[in-house]
PANU-983451 format. One record per residue: residue in one letter; x, y, z of N, C-alpha, C in turn. Coordinates in steps of 0.2 Angstrom, whole numbers, plus 5000, padded with zeros to 4 digits. Example, Ala and Ser with C-alpha at 12.3 -4.5 7.8 and 13.67 -1.06 7.14 Angstrom:
A506649725039506249785039506649845039;S506449895035506849955036506450005039;
// end
This chain:
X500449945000500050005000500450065000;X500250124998500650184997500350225000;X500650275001500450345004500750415001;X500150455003500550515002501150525002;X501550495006502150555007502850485005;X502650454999503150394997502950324996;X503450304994503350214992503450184999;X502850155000502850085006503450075008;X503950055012504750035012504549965016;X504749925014504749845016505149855025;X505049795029505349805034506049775031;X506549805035507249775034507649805028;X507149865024507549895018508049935020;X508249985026508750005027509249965028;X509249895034510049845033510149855028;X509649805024509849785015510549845013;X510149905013510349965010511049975012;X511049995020511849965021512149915022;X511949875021512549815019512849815013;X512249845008512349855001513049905000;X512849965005513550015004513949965006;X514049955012514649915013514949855010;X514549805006514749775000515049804994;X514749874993515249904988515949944993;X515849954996516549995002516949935000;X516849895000517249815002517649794994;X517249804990517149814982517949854980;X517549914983518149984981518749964985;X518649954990519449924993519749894991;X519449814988519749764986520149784978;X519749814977519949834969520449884968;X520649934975521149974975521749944975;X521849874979522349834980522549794976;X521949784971522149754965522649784959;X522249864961522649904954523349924957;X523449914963524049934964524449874962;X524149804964524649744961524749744956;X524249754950524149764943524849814942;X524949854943525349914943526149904945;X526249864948526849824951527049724948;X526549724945526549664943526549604944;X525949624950525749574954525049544951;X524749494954524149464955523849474961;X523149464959522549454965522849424971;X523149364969523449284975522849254973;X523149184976522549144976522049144979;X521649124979520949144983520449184984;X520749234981520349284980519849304975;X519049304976518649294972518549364969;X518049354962517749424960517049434962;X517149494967516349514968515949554963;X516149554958515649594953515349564950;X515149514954514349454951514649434943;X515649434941515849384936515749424931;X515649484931515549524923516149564922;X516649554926517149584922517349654925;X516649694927516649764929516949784936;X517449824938517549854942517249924945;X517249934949516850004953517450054951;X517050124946517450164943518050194947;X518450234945518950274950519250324946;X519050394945519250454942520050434942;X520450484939521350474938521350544943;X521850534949521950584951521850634946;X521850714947522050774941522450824943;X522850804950523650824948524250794942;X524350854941524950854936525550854938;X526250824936526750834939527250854934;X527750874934528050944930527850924923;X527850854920527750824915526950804913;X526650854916526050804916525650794910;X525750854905525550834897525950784894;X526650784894526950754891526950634893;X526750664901526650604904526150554903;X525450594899524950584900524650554892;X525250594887525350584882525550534880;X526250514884526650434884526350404888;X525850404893525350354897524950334889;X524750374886524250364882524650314875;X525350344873525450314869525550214873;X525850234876526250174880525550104880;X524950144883524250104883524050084877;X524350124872524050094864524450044861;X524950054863525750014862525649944865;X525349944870525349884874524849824873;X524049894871523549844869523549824864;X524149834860524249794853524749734855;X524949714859525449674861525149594859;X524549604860524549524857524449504851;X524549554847524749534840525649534840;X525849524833526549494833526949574831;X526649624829526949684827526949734831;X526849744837526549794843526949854843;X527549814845528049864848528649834846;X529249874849529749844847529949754854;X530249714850530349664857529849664861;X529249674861528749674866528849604870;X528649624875528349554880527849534879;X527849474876527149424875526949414880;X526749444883526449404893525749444894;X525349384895524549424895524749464903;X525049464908525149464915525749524916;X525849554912526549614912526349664913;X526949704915526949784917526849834913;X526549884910526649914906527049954906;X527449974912528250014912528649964909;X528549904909529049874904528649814898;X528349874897527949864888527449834888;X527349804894526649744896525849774897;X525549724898524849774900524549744907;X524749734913524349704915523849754918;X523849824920523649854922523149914917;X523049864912522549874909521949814905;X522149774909521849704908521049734911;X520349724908519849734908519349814906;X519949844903520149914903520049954908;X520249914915520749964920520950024919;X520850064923521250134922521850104927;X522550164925523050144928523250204933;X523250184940523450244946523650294945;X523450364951523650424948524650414950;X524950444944525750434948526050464953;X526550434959526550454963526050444968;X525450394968525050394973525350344977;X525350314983525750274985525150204982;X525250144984524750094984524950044989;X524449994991524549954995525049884993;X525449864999525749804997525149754997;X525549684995525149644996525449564995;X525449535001525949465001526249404995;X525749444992525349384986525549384977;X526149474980526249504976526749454969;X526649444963527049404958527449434953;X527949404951528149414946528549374941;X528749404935528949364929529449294931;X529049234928529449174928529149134934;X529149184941528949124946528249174950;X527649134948527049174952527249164959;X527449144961527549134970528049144971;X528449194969529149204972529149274978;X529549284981529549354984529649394980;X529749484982529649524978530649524975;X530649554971531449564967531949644969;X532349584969532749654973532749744971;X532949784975532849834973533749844967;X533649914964534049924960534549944962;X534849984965535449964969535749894971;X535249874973535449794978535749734970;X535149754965535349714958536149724955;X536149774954536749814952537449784959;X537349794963537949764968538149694967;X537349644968537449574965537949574960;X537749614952538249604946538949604948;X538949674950539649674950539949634955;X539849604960540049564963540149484961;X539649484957539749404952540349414948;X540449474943540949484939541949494943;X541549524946542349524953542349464956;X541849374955542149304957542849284956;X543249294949543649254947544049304949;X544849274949545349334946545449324939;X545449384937545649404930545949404928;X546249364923546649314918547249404917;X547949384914548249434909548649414907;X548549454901548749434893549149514892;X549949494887550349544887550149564879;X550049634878549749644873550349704870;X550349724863551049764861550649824861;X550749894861550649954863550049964858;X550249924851549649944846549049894847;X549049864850548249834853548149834859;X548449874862548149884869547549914871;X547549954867547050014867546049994870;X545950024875545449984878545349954883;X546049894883545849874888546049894896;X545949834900546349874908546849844909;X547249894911548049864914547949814919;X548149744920548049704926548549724929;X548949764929549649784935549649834934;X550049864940550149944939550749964933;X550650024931551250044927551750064931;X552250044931552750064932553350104929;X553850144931554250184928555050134925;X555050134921555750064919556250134919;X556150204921556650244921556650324923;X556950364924556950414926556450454920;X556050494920555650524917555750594917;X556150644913556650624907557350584912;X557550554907558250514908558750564907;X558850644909559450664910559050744906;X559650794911559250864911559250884902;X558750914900558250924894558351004895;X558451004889558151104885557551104886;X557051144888556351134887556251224882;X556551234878556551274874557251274867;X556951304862557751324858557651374863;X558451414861558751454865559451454866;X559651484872560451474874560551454880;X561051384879561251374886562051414889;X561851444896562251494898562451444905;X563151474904563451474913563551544915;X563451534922563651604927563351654924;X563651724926563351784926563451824917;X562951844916563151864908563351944905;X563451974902563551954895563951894895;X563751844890564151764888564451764880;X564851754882565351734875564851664872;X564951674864564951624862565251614854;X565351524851565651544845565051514843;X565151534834564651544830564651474829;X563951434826563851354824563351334827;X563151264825562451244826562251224834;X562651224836562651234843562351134847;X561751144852561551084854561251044851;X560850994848560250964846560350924849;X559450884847559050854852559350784848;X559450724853559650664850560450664851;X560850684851561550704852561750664858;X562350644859562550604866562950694869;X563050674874563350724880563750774878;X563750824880564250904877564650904884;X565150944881565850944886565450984892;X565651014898565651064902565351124899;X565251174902565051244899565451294905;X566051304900566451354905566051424910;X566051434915565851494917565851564910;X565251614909565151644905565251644899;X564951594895565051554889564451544890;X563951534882563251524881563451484873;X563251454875562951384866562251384862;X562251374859561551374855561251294856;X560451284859560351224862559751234859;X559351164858558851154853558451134857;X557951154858557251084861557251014863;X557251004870557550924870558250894866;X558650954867559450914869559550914876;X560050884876560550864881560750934885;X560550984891561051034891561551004896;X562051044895562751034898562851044904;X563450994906563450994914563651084914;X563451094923563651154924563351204921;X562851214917562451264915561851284919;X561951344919561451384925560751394922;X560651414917559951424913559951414906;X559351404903559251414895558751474896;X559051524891558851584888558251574880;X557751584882557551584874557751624871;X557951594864557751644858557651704857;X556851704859556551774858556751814864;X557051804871557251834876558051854876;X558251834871559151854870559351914864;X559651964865560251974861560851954860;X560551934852561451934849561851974848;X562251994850563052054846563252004843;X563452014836563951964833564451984831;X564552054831565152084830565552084834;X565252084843565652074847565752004851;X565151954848565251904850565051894857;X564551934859564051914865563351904864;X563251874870562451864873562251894878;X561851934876561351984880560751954883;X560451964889559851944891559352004891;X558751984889558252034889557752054895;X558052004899557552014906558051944911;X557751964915558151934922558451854920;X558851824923559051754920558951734928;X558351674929558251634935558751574935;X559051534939559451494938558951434938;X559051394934558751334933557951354927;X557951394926557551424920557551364911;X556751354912556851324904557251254903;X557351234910557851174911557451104913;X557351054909556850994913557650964918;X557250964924557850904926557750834925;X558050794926558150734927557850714931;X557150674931556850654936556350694935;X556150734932555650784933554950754933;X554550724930554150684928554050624935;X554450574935554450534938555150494939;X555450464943555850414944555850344945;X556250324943556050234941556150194945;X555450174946555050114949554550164951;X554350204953553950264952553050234949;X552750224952552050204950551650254945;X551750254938551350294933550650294934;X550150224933549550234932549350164937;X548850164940548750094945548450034940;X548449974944548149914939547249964940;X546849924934546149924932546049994928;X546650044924546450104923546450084915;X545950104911545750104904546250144900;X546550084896547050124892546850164888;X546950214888546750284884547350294878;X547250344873547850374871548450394874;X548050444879548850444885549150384887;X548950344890549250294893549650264890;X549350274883550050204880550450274876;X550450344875550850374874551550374880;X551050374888551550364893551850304895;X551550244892552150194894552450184887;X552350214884552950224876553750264881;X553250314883553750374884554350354889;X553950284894554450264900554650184899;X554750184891555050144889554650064887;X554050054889553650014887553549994879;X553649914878553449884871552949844871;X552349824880552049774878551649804886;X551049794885550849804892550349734895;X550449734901549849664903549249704906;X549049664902548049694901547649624902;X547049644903546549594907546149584898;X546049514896545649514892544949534890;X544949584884544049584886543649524885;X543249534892542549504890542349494885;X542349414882541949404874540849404876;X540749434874540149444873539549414866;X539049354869538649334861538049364866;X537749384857537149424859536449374855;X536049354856535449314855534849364855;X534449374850534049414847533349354845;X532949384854532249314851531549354849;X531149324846530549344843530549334836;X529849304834529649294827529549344824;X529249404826529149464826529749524821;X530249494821530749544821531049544812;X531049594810531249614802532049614805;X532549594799533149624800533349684796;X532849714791532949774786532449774783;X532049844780531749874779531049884783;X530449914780530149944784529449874786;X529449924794528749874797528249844790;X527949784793527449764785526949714789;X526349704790526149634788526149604797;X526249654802526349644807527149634810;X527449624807528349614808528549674809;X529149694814529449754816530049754816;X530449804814531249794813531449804821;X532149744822532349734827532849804829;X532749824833533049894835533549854839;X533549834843533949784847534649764845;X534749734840535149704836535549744834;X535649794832536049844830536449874834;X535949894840535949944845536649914850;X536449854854536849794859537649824857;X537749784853538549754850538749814849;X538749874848538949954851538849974855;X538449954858538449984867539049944871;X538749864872539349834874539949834873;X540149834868541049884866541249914870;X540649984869540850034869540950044879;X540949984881540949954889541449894889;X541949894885542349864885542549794881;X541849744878541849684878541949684871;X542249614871542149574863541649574859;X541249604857540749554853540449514848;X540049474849540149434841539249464838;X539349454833538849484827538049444830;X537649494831537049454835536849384831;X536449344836536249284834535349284833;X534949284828534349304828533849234828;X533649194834533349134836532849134834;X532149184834531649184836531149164841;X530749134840530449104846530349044848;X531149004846531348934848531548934854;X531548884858531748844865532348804863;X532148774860532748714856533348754853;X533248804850533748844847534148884853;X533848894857534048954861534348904866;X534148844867534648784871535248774868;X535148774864535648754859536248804858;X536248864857536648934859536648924867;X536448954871536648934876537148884879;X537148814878537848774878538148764874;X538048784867538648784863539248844865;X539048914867539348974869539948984873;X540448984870540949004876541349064876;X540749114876540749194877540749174888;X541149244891540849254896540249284900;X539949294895539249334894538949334889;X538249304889537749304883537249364887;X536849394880536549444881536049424876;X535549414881534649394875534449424876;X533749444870533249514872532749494870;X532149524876531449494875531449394879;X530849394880530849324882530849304889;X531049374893530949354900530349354903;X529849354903529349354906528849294907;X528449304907527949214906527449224902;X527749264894527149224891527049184887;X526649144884526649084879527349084877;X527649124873528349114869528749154872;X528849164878529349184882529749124886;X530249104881530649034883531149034887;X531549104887531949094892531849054901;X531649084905531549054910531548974908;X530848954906531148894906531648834903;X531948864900532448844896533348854903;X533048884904533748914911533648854914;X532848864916532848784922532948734920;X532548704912533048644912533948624913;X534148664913534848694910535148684917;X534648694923534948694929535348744932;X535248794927535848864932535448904937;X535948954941536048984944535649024943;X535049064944534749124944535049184950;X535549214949535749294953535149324956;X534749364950534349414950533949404944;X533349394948532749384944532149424944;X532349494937531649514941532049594946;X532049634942532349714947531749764947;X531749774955531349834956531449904952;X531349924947531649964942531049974935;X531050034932530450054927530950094922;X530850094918530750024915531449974914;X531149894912531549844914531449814919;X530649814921530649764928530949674928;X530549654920530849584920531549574916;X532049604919532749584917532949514924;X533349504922533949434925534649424923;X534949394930535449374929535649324930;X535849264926535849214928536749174927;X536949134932537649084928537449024928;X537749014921537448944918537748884919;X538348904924538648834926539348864931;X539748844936540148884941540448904935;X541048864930541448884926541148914921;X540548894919540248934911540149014912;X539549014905539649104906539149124909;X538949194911538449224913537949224908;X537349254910536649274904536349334907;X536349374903535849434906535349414900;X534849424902534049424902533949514903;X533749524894533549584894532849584891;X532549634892531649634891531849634884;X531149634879531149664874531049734872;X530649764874530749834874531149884873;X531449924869532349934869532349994876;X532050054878532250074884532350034889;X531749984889532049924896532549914892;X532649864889533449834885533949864889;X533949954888534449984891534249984897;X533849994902533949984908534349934911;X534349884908534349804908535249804909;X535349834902536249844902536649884905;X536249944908536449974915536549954922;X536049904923535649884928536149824932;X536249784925536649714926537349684922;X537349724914537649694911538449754912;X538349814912538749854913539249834921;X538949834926539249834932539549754934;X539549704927539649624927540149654924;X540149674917540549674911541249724915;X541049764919541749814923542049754929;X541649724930541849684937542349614932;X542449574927542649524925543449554921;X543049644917543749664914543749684919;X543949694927544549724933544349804930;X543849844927543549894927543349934935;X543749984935543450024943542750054940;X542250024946541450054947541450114943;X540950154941540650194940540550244944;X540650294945540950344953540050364953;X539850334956539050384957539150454957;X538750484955538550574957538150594958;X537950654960537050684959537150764956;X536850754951536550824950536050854950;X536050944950535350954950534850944946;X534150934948533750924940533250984942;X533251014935532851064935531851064932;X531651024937531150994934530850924941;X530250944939530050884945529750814940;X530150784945530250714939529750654945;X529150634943528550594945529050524944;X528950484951529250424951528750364953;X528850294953528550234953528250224957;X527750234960527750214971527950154974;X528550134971528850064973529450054971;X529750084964530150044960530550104961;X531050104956531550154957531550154947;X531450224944531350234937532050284937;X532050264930532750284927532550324922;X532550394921532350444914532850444913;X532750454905533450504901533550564904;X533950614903534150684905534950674900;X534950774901535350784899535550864902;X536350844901536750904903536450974902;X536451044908536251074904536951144910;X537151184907537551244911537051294915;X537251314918536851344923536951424919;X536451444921536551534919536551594924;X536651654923536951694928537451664933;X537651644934537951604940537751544944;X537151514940536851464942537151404941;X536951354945537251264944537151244937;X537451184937537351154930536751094933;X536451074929536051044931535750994926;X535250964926534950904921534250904922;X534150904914533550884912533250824909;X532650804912532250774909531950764903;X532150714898531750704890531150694891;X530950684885530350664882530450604880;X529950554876529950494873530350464880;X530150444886530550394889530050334890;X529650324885529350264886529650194887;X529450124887530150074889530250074881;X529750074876529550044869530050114865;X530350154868530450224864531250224864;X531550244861532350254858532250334858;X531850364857532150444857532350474862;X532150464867532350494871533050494874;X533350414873533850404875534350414871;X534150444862534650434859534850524859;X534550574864534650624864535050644869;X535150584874535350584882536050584882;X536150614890536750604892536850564896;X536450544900536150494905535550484907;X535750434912535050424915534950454924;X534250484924534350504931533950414936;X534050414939533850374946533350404951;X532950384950532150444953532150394957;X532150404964531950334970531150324968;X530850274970529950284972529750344975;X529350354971528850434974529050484970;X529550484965529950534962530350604965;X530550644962530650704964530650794963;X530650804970530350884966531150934962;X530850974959531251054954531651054960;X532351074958532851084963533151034967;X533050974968533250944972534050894968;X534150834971535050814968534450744966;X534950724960534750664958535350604955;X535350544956535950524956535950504947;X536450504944536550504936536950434934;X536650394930537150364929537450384919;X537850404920538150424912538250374908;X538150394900538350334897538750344893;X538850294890539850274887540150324884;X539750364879539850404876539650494878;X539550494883539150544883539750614884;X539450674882539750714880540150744888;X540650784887541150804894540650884895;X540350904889540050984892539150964888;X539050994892538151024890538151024883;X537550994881537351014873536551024873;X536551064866535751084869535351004863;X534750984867534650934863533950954857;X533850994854533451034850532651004853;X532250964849531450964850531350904856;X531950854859531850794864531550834869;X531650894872531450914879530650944879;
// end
């Protein structure tokens, strides 16, 4: 029955009504904890049911509408990166994309857009949660942080001592000294002109007789009597008992009276290299682990070197997986040119190593077994294929293999699904790089860099921090690595670093403007603050301006 003043209301309709809210409170929470798993790369866990009566729908959640210094540009790349990703389950998506229905989108995946999820505002924190998964083993704990990954390499690279091999001064170049340089001599071996000019004894005007006087290469000249000056060349021998060399352009000649005149004061020992000046022998030129440069072998030429003992580079094979991949010309048909391929074996050099010509598998188990122990590289480097999708073979291809997994799996954006594995005590290492080429590069930052400096007896990478001019939004968990670039400070201002553009994991532009990468903890960081940098092989010694990247 009804009434004026509303619809009859059943007894028990208010419970119902709030239980109802609170069945959706329970909804909204639940679902929070998921998009945060989703977001880190985790799972539900087991057990965990869907309250949404199995239709797939989640209880809506607006995108925060803060923006952070980047926020068009962020928003932009959120957008590309979501496009990039939901194409992933075709064979031509992106570049090396991760086949894994169950992956990150900061390293090219989608899980956190599974159902057409929205992805959390950045920098929101999110909840842990025990249950948390990731690539290769659903039930593993979470994977180290990026600092901690990075110490592992370099400590597995630093297990052996390091071989040396005596190399002649024209193929040295590159590598590291296994021993310190030493001095085989005094440095100059005996006092030197350091100008043409005139060598004098005692107080002047100086007699002299006319003639070619000293040169450079010459064995040893008599005495030089008190007030007597000779004519000395650049790098001769000067004579015992000579008080100074006069330049050239600081002397008058008389030649009709047959003197030497000074045209400003004569300092004793003036213009004169001593003997020993440089260094004296046995005298420690450069320590063992120092990268032979051009200098280096000009100075151990100089202190008498024909061969120097050096640490052999690291031989390095590169294995390039996916069906997906063109080795020339343009995308077609769903296939994508391997950016990877190209990129590697000049990075890696350019870090010291061997390399041999990539090896292109695609999405064989069998083949990629089969490279694996044939190999007797110290380090193999594969791309794509860490993760757990259908034709992501790597992990389990390791485990039948029985090796040693280091580091599986780094807290880090992009590049969460990298690894490092030894495939036997004696055999080689494996880094396990995403497909992705930004991840890729994280990857060979993260692992293959700080291995590769550790086996060539390479000194670490000296950390730094600079300033960044610019609030850089970070992972609420992970630790993200942006491009930047060197920039000079103005008015009297610091020099500082800025953050690119195109840093998606699937993008090359932004790194190919870079000077480094910045290290943004979780949470990220504000304008003006210090950020730690790590440089790369090539990067420029002053600021360059990088034209449309920024």
């Amino acid at each position: 029955m009804t009434g004026s003043d509303g619809p009859h209301r059943e007894p028990g309709s208010d419970v119902r009504a709030a239980g109802s809210a609170s069945e959706r409170a329970r909804e909204e929470e639940e679902w929070a904890v998921e998009q945060a798993l989703a977001l880190v790369g985790g799972s539900s866990g087991p057990g965990r049911s869907d309250r949404s009566g199995g239709s797939g729908e989640r209880p809506s959640r607006s995108r925060d509408p803060r923006a952070p210094w980047d926020s068009r540009d962020s928003r932009d790349e959120d957008l590309n990166a979501r496009r990039s990703n939901d194409s992933h389950t075709g064979p031509g998506s992106a570049p090396h994309a991760d086949r894994s229905s169950g992956s990150d989108p900061c390293d090219g995946r989608d899980s956190d857009l599974r159902d057409g999820r929205a992805a959390p505002a950045p920098g929101r924190e999110q909840p842990s949660h025990p249950d948390r998964a990731f690539p290769g083993d659903p039930g593993k704990t979470p994977p180290p942080s990026w600092d901690r990954a990075r110490a592992v390499a370099a400590r597995a690279g630093r297990g052996g001592a390091p071989a040396t091999i005596r190399l002649p001064l024209d193929r040295a170049l590159g590598h590291v000294l296994a021993e310190a340089l030493g001095a085989l001599t005094d440095l100059p071996s005996f006092d030197t002109s350091a100008m043409d000019g005139w060598a004098v004894a005692g107080p002047g005007p100086w007699a002299f007789e006319a003639g070619a006087g000293l040169l450079a290469g010459r064995g040893p000249a008599a005495a030089l009597p008190d007030g007597t000056a000779v004519r000395i060349a650049t790098g001769a021998r000067v004579p015992p008992e000579t008080t100074a060399v006069i330049r050239s352009e600081h002397a008058h000649v008389d030649e009709a009276r047959g003197l030497l005149h000074a045209r400003r004061s004569v300092v004793t020992g003036q213009d004169i290299r001593p003997r020993g000046q440089e260094c004296r022998s046995g005298e420690q030129l450069v320590p063992a682990g120092t990268v032979v440069t051009p200098a280096v072998l000009g100075l151990a030429a100089a202190a008498g070197y024909d061969a120097l003992p050096v640490v052999p580079r690291p031989r390095v094979d590169i294995l390039v997986l996916g069906d997906e991949l063109l080795n020339a010309g343009l995308p077609h048909d769903g296939l994508i040119r391997d950016a990877l391929g190209p990129m590697l074996g000049p990075w890696l050099r350019a870090l010291g190593a061997e390399v041999s010509g990539p090896r292109r598998l695609g999405d064989d188990a069998g083949a990629l077994r089969d490279a694996l122990t044939s190999s007797d590289a110290d380090l193999i480097v594969t791309t794509g294929g860490t993760a757990a999708g259908p034709v992501d073979h790597v992990h389990p291809v390791l485990d039948a293999l029985g090796t040693e997994l280091l580091v599986d799996g780094v807290a880090v954006r992009p590049g969460h699904p990298m690894l490092l594995a030894r495939l036997s005590p004696d055999g080689p290492y494996l880094v396990g790089l995403p497909g992705n080429p930004l991840a890729a590069v994280s990857g060979l930052l993260t692992l293959a860099e700080p291995l590769l400096a550790g086996i060539a007896g390479r000194p670490a990478q000296d950390p730094y921090r600079a300033l960044v001019h610019a609030e850089v939004h970070g992972h609420p968990h992970d630790t993200r690595l942006v491009p930047v670039v060197h920039r000079p400070g103005r008015a009297g201002g610091r020099d500082h670093v800025a953050p690119l553009r195109y840093n998606g994991p699937a993008m090359l532009r932004g790194i190919a403007a870079a000077d480094g990468l910045a290290v943004v903890p979780p949470g990220g960081v504000r304008s003006g603050t210090e950020v730690e940098i790590l440089d790369l092989p090539w990067a420029p010694a002053t600021p360059w301006t990088e034209g449309c990247f920024t």
